[in-house]
VODOKE-855387 format. One record per residue (C-alpha): residue number from 1; residue in one letter; x, y, z. Coordinates in pm, whole numbers. Layout:
BEGIN
SITE    n  res      xx      yy      zz
SITE  NUM    A       X       Y       Z
...
//
This chain:
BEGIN
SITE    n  res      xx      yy      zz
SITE    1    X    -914     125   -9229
SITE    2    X    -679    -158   -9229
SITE    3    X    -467    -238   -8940
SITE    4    X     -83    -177   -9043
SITE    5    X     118    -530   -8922
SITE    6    X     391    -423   -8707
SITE    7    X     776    -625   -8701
SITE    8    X     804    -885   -8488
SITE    9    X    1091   -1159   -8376
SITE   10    X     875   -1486   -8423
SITE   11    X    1038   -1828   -8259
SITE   12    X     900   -2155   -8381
SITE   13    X     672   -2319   -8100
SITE   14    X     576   -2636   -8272
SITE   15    X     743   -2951   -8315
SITE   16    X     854   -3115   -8695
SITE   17    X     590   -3357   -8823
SITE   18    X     824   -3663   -8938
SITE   19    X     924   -4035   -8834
SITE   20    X    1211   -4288   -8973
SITE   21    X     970   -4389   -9236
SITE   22    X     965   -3983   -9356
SITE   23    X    1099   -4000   -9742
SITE   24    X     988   -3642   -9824
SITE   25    X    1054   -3317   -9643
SITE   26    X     822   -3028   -9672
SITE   27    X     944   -2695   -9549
SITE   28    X     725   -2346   -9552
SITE   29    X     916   -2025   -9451
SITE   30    X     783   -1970   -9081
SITE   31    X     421   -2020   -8988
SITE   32    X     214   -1691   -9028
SITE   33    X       6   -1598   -8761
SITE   34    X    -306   -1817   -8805
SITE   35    X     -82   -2108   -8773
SITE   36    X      91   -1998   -8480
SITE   37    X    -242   -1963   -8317
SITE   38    X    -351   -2266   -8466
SITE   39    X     -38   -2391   -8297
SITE   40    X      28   -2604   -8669
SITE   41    X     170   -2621   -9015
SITE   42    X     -53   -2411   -9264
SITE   43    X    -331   -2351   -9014
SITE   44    X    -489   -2058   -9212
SITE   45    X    -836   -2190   -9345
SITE   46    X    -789   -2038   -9699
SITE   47    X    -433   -2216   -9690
SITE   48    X    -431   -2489   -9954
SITE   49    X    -164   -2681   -9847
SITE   50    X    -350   -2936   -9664
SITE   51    X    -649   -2989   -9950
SITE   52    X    -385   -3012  -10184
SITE   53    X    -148   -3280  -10041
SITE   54    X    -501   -3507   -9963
SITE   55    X    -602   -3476  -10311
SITE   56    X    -250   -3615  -10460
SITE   57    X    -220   -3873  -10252
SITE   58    X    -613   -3979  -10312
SITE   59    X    -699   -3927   -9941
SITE   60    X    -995   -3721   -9771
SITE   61    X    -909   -3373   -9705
SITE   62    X    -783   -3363   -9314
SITE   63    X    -978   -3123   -9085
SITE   64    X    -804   -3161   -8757
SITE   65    X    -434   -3123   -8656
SITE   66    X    -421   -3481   -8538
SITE   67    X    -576   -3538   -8870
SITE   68    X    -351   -3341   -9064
SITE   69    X      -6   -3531   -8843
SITE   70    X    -185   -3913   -8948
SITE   71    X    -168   -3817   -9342
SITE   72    X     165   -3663   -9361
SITE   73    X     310   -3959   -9082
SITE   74    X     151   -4269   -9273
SITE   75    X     235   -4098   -9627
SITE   76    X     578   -4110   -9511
SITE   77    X     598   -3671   -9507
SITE   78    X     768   -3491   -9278
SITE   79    X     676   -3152   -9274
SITE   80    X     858   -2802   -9129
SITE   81    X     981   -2444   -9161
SITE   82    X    1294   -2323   -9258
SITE   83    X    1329   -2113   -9014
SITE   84    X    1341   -2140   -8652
SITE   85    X    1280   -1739   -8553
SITE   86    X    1296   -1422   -8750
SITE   87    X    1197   -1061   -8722
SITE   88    X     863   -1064   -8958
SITE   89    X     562    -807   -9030
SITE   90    X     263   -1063   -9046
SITE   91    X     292   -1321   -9276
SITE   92    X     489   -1112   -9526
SITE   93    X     797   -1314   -9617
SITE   94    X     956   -1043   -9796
SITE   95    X     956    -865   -9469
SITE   96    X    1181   -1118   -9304
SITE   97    X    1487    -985   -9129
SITE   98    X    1734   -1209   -8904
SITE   99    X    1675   -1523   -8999
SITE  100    X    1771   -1819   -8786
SITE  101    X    1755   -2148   -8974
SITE  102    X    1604   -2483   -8832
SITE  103    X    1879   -2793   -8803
SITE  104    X    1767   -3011   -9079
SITE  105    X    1999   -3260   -8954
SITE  106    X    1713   -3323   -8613
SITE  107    X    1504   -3481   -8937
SITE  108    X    1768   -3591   -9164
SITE  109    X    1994   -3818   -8924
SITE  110    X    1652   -3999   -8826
SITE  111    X    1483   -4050   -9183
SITE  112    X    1577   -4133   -9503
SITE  113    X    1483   -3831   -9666
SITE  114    X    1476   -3863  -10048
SITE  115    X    1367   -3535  -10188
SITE  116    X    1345   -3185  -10002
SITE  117    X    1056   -2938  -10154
SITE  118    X     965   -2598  -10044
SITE  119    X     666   -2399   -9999
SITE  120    X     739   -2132  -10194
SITE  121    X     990   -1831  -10295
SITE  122    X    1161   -1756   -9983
SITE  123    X    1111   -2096   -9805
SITE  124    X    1355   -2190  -10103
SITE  125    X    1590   -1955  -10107
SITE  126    X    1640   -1900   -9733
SITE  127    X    1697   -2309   -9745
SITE  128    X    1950   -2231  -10027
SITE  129    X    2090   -2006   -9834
SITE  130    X    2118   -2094   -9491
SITE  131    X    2007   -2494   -9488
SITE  132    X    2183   -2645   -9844
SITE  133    X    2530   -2667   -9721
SITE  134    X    2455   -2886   -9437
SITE  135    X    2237   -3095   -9625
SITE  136    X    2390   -3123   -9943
SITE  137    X    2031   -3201  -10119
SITE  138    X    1889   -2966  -10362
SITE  139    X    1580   -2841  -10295
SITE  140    X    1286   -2865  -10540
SITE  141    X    1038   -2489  -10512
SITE  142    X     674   -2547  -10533
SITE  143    X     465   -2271  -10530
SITE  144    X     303   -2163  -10221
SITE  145    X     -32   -2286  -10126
SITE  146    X    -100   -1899   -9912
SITE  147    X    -409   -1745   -9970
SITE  148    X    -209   -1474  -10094
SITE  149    X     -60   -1621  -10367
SITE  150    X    -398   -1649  -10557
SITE  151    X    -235   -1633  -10909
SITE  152    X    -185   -1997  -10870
SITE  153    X    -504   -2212  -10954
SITE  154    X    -573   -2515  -10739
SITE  155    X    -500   -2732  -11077
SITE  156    X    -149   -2540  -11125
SITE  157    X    -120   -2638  -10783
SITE  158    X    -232   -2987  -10785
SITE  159    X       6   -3047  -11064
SITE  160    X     291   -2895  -10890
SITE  161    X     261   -3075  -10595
SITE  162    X     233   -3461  -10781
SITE  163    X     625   -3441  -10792
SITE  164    X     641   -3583  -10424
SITE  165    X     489   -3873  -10523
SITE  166    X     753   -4031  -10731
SITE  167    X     953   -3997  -10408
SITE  168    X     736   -4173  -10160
//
């Protein structure tokens, strides 16, 4: 029988990844549960966030969080959520009630951030809905690297995800 995920309000416990050298800004929706006990960005182990990032840039696939902070710092990516809390079943975005958005501007008045992508569906809308007017830069969707979005192939996403590099 599988266990039935209940609603919870979720607050963001870890920190942004980025420095003044940060040109791109990655944003996910709100870290699911395996990242929040993780205690980082796309911490499930099917997640293919991390595998796919190495593999554009033409760097080993990082293991550890320190690991993982070293790529996207020294590749000049700052990486984040959208959202700083919500009321959220799991990791089902589409169950995402009372969203409170992040302040881009904590990122965005210390780098020169040249290109904003998100992690998926509803990391891009809620940052067209709740983030775009402060920071007057269109985002660009990619689709999300989640285990549960397995209709995207690792190529699809591969190819997807080279668009940051003419931005670095």
């Amino acid at each position: 029988m599988q266990k039935k995920n209940r609603e919870e309000t979720v607050v963001h416990t870890f920190q942004p990844v980025y420095d003044e050298n940060s040109r791109v800004l990655m944003l996910g929706t709100m870290p699911s549960p395996k990242s929040r006990e993780q205690g980082f960005y796309y911490g499930h182990p099917r997640n293919r966030f991390w595998p796919v990032l190495a593999d554009i840039l033409g760097e080993p696939a990082p293991g550890t969080i320190e690991e993982k902070k070293s790529l996207a710092l020294r590749r000049r990516i700052a990486v984040w959520d959208v959202l700083a809390g919500c009321d959220i079943c799991g990791a089902d975005d589409s169950s995402i009630k009372n969203p409170v958005p992040n302040d881009m501007n904590v990122i965005l008045s210390r780098a020169d951030i040249r290109a904003v992508f998100t992690t998926g569906t509803k990391a891009d809308e809620l940052y067209e809905r709740y983030c775009f007017y402060q920071t007057e830069i269109a985002s660009i969707r990619l689709p999300s690297t989640s285990p549960a979005n397995c209709r995207t192939s690792y190529e699809e996403l591969r190819a997807a995800y080279s668009q940051i590099l003419k931005y670095l």
